[in-house]
CHARMM-style PDB file with segment names, atoms N, HN, CA, C and O in Angstrom:
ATOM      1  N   UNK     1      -7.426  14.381  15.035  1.00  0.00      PROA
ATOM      2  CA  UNK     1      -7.490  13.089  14.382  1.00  0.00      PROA
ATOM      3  C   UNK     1      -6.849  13.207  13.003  1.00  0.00      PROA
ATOM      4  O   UNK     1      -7.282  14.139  12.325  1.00  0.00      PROA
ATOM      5  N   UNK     2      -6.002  12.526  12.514  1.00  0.00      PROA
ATOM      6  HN  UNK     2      -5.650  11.769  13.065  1.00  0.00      PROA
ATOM      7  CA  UNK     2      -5.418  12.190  11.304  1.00  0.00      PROA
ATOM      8  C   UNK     2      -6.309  11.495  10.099  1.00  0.00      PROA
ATOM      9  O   UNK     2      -7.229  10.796  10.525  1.00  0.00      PROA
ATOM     10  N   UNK     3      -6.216  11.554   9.036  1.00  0.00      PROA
ATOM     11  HN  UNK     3      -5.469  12.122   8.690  1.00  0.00      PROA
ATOM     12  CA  UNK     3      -6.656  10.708   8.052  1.00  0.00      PROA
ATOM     13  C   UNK     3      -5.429  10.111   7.198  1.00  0.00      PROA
ATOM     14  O   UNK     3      -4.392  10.572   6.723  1.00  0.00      PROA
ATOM     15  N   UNK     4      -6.221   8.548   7.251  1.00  0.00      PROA
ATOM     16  HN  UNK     4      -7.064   8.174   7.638  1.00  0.00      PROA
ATOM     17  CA  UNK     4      -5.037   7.559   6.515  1.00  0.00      PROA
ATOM     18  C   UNK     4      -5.291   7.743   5.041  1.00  0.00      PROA
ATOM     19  O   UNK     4      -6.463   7.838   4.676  1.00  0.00      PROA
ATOM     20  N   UNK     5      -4.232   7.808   4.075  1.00  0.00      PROA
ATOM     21  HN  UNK     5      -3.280   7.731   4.371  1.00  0.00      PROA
ATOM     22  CA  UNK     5      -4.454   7.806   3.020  1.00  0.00      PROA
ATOM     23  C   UNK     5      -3.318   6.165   2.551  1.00  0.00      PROA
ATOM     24  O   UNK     5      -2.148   5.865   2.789  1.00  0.00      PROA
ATOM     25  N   UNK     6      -4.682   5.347   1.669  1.00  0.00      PROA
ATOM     26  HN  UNK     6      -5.632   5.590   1.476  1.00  0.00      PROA
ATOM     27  CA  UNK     6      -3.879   4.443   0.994  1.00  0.00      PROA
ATOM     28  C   UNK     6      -4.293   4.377  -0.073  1.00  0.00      PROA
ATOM     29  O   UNK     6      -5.321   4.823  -0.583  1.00  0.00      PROA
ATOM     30  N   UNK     7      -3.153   3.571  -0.602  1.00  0.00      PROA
ATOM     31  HN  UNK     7      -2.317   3.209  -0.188  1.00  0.00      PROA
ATOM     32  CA  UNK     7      -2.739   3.308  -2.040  1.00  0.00      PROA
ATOM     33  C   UNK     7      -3.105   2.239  -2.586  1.00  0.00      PROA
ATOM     34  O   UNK     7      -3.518   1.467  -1.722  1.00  0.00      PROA
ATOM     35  N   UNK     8      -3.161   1.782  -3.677  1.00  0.00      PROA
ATOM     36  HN  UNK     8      -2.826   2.409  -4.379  1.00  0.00      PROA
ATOM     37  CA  UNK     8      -3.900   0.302  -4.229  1.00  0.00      PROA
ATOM     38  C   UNK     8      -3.045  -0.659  -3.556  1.00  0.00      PROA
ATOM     39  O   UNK     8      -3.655  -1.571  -2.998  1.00  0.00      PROA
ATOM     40  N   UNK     9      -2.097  -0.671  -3.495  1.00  0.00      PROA
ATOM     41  HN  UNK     9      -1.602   0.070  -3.949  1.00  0.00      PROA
ATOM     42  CA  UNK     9      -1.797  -1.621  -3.292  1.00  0.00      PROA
ATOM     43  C   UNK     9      -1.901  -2.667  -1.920  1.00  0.00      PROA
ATOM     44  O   UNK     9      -1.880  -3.893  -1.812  1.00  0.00      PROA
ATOM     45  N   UNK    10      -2.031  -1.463  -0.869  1.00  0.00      PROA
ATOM     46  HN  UNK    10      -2.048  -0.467  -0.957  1.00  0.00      PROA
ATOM     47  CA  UNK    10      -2.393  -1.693   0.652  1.00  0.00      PROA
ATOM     48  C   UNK    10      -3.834  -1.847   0.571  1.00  0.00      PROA
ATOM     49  O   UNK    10      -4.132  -2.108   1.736  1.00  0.00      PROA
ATOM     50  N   UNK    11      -4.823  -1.842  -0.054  1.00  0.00      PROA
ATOM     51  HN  UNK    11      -4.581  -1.630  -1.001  1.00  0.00      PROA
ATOM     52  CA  UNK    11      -6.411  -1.398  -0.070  1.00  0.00      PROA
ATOM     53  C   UNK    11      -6.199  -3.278  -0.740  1.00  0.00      PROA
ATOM     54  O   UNK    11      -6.723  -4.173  -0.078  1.00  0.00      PROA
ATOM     55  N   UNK    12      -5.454  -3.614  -1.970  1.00  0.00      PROA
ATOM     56  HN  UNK    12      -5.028  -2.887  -2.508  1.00  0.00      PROA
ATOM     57  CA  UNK    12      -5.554  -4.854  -2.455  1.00  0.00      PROA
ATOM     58  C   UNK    12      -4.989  -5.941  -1.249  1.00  0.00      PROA
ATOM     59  O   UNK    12      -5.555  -7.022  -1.087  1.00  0.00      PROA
ATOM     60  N   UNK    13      -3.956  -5.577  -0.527  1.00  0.00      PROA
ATOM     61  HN  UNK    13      -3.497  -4.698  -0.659  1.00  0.00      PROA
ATOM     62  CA  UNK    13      -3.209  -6.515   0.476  1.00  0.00      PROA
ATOM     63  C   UNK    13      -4.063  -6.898   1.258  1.00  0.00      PROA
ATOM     64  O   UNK    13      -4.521  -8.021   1.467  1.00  0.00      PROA
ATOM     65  N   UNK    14      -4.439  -5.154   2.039  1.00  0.00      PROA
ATOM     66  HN  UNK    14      -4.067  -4.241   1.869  1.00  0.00      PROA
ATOM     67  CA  UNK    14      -6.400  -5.715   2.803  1.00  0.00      PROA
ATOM     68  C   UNK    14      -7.184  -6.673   2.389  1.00  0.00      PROA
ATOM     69  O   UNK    14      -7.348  -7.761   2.941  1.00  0.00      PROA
ATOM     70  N   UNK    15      -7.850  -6.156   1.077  1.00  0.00      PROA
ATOM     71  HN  UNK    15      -7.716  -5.272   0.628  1.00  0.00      PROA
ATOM     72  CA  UNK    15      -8.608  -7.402   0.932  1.00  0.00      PROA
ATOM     73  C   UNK    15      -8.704  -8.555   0.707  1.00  0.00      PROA
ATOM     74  O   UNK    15      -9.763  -9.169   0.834  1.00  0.00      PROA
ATOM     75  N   UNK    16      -7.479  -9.136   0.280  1.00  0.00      PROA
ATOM     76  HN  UNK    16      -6.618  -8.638   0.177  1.00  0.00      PROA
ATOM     77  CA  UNK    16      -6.505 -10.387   0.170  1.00  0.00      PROA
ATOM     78  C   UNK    16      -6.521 -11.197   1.446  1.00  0.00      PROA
ATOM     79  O   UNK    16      -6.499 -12.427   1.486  1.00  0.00      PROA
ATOM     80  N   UNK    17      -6.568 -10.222   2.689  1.00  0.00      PROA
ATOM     81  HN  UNK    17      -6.586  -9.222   2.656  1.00  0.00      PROA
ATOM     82  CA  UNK    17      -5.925 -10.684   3.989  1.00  0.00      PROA
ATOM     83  C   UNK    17      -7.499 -11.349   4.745  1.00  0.00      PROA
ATOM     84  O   UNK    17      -7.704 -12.329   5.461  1.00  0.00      PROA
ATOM     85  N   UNK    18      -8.415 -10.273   4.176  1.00  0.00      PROA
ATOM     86  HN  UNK    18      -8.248  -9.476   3.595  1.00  0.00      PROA
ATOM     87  CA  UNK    18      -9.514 -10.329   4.951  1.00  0.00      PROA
ATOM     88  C   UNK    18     -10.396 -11.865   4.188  1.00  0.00      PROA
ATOM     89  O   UNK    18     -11.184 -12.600   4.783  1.00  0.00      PROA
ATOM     90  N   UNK    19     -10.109 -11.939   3.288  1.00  0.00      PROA
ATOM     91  HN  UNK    19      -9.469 -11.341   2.805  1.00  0.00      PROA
ATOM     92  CA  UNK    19     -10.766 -12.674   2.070  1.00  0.00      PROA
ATOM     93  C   UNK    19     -10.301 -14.278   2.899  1.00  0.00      PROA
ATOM     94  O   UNK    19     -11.197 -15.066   3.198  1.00  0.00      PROA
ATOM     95  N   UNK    20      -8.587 -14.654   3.247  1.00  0.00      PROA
ATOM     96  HN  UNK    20      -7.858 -14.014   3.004  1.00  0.00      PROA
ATOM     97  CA  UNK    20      -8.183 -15.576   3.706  1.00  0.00      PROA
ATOM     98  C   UNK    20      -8.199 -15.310   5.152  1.00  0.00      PROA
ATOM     99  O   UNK    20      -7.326 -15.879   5.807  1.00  0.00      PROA
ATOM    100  N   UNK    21      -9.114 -14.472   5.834  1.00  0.00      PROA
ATOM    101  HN  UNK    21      -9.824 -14.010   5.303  1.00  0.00      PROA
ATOM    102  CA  UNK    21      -9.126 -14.348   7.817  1.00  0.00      PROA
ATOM    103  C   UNK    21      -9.957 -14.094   8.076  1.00  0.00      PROA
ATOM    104  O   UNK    21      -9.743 -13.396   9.067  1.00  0.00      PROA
ATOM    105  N   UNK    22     -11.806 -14.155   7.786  1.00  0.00      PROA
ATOM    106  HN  UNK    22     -11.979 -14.723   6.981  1.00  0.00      PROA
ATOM    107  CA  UNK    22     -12.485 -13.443   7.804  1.00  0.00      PROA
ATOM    108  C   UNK    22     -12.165 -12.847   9.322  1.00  0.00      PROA
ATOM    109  O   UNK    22     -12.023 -11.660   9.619  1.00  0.00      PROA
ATOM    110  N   UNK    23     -12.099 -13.869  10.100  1.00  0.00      PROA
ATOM    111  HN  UNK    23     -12.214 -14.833   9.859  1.00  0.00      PROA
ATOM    112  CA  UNK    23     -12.248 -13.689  12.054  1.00  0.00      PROA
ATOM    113  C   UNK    23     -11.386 -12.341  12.410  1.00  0.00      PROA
ATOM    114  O   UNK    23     -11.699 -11.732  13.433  1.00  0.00      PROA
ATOM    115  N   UNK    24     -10.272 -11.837  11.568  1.00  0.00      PROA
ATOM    116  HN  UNK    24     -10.017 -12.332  10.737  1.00  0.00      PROA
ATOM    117  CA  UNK    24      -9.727 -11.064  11.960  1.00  0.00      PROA
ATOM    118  C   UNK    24      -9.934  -9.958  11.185  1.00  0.00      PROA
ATOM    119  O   UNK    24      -8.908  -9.399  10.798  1.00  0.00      PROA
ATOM    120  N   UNK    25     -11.089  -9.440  10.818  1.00  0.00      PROA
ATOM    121  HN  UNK    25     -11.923  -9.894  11.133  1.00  0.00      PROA
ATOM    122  CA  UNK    25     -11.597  -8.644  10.133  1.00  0.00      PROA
ATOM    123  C   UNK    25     -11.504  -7.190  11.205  1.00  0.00      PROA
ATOM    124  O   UNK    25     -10.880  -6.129  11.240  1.00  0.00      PROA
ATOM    125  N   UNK    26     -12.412  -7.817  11.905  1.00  0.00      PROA
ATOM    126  HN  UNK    26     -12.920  -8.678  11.876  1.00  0.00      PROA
ATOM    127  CA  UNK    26     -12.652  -6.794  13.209  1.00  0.00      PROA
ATOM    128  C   UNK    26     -11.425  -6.368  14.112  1.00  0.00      PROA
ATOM    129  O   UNK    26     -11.465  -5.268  14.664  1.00  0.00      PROA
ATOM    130  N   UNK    27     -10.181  -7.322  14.304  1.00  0.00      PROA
ATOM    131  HN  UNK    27     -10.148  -8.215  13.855  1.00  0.00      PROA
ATOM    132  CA  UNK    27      -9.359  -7.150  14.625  1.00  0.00      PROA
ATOM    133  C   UNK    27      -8.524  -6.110  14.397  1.00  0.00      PROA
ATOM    134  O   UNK    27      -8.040  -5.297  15.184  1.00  0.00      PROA
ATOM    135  N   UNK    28      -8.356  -6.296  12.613  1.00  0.00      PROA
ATOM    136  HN  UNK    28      -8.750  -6.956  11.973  1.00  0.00      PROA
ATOM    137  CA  UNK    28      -7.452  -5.494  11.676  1.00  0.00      PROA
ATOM    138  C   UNK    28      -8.575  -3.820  12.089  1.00  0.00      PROA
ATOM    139  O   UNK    28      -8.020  -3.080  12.900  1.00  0.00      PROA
ATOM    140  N   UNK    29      -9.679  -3.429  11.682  1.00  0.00      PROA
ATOM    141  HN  UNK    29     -10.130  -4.030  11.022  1.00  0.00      PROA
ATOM    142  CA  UNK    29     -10.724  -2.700  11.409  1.00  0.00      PROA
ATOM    143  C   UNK    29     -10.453  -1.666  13.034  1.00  0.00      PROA
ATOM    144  O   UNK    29     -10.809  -0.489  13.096  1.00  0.00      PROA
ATOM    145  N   UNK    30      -9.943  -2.223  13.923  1.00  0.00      PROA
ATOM    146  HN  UNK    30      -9.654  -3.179  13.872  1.00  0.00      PROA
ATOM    147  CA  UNK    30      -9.773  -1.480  15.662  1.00  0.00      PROA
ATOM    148  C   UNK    30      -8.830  -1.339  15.352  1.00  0.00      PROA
ATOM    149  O   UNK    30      -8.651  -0.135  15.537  1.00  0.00      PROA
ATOM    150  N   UNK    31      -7.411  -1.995  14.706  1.00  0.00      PROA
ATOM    151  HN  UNK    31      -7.556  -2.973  14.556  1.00  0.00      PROA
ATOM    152  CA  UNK    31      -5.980  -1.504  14.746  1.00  0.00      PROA
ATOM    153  C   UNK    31      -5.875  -0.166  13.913  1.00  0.00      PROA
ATOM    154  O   UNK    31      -5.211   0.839  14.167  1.00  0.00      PROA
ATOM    155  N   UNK    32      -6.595  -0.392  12.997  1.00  0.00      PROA
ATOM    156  HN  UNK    32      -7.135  -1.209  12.790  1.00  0.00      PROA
ATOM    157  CA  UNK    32      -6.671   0.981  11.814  1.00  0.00      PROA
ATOM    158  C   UNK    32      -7.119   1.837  12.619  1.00  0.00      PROA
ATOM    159  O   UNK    32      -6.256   2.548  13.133  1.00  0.00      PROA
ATOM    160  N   UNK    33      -8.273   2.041  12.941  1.00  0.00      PROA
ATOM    161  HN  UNK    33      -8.974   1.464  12.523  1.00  0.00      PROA
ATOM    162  CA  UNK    33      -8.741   2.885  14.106  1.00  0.00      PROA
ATOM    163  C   UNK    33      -8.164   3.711  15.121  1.00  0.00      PROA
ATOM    164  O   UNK    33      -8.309   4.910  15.359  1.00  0.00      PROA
ATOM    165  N   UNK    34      -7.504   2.853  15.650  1.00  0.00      PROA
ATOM    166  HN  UNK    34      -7.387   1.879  15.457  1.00  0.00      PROA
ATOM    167  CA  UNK    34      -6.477   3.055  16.989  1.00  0.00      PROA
ATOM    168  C   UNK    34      -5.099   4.073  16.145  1.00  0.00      PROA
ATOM    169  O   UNK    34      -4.506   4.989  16.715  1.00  0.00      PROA
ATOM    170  N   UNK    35      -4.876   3.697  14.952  1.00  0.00      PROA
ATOM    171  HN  UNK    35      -5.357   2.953  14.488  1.00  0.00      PROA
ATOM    172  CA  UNK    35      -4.056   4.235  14.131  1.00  0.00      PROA
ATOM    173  C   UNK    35      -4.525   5.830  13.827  1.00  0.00      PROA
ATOM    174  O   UNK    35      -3.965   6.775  14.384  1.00  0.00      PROA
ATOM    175  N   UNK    36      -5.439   5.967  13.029  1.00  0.00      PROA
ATOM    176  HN  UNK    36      -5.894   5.200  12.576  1.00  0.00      PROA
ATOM    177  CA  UNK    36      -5.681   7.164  12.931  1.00  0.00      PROA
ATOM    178  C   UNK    36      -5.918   7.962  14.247  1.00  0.00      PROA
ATOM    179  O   UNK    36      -5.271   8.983  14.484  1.00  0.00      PROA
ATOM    180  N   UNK    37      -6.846   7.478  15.082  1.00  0.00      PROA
ATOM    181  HN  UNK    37      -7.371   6.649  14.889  1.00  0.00      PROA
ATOM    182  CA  UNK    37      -6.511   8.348  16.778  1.00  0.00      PROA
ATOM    183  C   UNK    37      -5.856   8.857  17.010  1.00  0.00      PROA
ATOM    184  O   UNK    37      -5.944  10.078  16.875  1.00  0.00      PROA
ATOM    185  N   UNK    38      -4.600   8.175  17.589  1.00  0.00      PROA
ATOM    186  HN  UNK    38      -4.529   7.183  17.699  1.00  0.00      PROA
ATOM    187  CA  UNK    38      -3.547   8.024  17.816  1.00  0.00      PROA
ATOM    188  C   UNK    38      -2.370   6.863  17.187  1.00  0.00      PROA
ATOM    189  O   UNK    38      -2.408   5.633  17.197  1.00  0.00      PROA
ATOM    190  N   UNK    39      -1.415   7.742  16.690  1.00  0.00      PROA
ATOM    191  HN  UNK    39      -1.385   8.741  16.682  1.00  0.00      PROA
ATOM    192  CA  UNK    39      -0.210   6.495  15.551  1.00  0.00      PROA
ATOM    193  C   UNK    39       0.736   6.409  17.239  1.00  0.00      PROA
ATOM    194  O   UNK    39       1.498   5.447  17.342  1.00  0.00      PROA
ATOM    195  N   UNK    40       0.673   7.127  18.133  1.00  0.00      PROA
ATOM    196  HN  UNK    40       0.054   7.908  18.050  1.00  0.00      PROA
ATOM    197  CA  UNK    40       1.751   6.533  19.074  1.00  0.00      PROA
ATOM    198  C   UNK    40       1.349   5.955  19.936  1.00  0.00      PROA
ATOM    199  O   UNK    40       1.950   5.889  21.008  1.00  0.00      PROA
ATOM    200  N   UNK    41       0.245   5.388  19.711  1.00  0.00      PROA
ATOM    201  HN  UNK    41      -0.243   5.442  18.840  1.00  0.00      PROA
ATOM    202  CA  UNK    41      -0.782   4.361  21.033  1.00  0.00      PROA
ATOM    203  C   UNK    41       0.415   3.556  21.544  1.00  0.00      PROA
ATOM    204  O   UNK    41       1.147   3.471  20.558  1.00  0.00      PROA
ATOM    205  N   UNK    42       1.134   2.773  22.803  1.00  0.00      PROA
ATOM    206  HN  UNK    42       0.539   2.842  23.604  1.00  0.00      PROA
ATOM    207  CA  UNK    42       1.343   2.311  23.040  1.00  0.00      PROA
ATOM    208  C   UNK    42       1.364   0.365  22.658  1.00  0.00      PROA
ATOM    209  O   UNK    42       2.193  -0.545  22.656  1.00  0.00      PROA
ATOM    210  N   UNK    43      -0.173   0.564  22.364  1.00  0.00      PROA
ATOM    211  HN  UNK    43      -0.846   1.304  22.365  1.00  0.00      PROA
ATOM    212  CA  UNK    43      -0.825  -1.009  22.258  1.00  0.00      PROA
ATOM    213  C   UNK    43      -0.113  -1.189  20.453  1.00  0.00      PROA
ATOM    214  O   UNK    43       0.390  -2.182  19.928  1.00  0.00      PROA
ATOM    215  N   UNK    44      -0.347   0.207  19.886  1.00  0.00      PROA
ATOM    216  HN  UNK    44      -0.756   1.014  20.312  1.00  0.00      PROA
ATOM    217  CA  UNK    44       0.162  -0.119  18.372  1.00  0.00      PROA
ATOM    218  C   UNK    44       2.110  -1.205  18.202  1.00  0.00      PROA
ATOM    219  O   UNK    44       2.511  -1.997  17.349  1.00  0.00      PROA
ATOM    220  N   UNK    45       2.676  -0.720  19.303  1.00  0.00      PROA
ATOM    221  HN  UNK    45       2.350  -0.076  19.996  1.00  0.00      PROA
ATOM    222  CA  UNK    45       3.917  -1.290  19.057  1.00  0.00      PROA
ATOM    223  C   UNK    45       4.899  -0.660  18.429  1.00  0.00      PROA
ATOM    224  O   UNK    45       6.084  -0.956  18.276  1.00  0.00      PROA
ATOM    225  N   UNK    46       4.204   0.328  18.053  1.00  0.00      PROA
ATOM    226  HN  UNK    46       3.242   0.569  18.178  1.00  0.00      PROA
ATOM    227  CA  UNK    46       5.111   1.247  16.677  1.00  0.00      PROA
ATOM    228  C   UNK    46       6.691   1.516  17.433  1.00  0.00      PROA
ATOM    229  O   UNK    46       7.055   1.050  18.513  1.00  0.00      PROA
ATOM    230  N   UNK    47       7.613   2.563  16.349  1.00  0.00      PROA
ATOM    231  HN  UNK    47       7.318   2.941  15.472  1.00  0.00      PROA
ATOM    232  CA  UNK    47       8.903   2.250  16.480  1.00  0.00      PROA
ATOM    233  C   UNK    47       9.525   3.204  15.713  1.00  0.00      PROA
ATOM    234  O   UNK    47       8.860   3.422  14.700  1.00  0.00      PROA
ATOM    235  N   UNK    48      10.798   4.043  15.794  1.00  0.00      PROA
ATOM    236  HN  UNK    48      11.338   3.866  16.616  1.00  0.00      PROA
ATOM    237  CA  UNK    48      11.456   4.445  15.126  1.00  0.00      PROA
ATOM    238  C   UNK    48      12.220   3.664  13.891  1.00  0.00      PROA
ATOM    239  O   UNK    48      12.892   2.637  13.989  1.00  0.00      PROA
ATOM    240  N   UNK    49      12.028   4.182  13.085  1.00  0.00      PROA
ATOM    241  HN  UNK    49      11.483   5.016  13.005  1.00  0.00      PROA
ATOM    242  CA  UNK    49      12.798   3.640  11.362  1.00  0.00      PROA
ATOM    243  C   UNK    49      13.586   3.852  11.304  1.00  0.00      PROA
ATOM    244  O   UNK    49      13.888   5.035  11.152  1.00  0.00      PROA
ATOM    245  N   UNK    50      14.772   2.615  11.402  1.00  0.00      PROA
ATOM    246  HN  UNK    50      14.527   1.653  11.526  1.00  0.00      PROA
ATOM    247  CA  UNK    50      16.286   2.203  11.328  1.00  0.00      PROA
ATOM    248  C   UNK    50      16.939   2.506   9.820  1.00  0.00      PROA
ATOM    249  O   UNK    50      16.344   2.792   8.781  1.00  0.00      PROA
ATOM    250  N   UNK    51      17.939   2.394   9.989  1.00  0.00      PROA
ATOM    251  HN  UNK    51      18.423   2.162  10.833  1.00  0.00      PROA
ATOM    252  CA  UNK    51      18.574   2.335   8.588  1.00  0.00      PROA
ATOM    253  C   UNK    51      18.800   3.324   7.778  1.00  0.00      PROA
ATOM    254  O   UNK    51      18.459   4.437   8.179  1.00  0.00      PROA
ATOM    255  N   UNK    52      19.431   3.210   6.427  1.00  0.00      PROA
ATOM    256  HN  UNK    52      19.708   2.306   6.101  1.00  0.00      PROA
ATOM    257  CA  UNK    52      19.242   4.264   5.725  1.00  0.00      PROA
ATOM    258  C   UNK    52      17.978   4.306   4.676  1.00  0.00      PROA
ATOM    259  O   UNK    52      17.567   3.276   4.142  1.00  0.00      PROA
ATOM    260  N   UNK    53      17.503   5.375   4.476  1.00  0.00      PROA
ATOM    261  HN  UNK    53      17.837   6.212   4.909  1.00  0.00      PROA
ATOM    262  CA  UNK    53      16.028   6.056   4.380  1.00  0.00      PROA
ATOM    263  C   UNK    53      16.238   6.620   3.067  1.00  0.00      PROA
ATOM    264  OT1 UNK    53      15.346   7.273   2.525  1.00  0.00      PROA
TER     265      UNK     53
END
């Protein structure tokens, strides 16, 4: 299992998001989840990063 590390600014976006969604609280709270598990879950959608880096 991995641990997520965030930064203020993602921790402030969160609570911004949750503040205007309460309903998708729980939503967001299983995606994070599913994230640290596994980041190549299928259900996540994830993707290789295009462009220059």
């Amino acid at each position: 299992m991995r641990t997520l590390v965030w930064d203020k600014t993602f921790v402030k976006s969160l609570k911004m998001t949750i503040r205007k969604n309460p309903k998708n609280k729980r939503i967001i709270e299983d995606e994070l989840k599913d994230l640290e598990n596994n980041p190549f879950a299928p259900s996540l959608e994830t993707h290789k990063l295009k462009g220059k880096l």
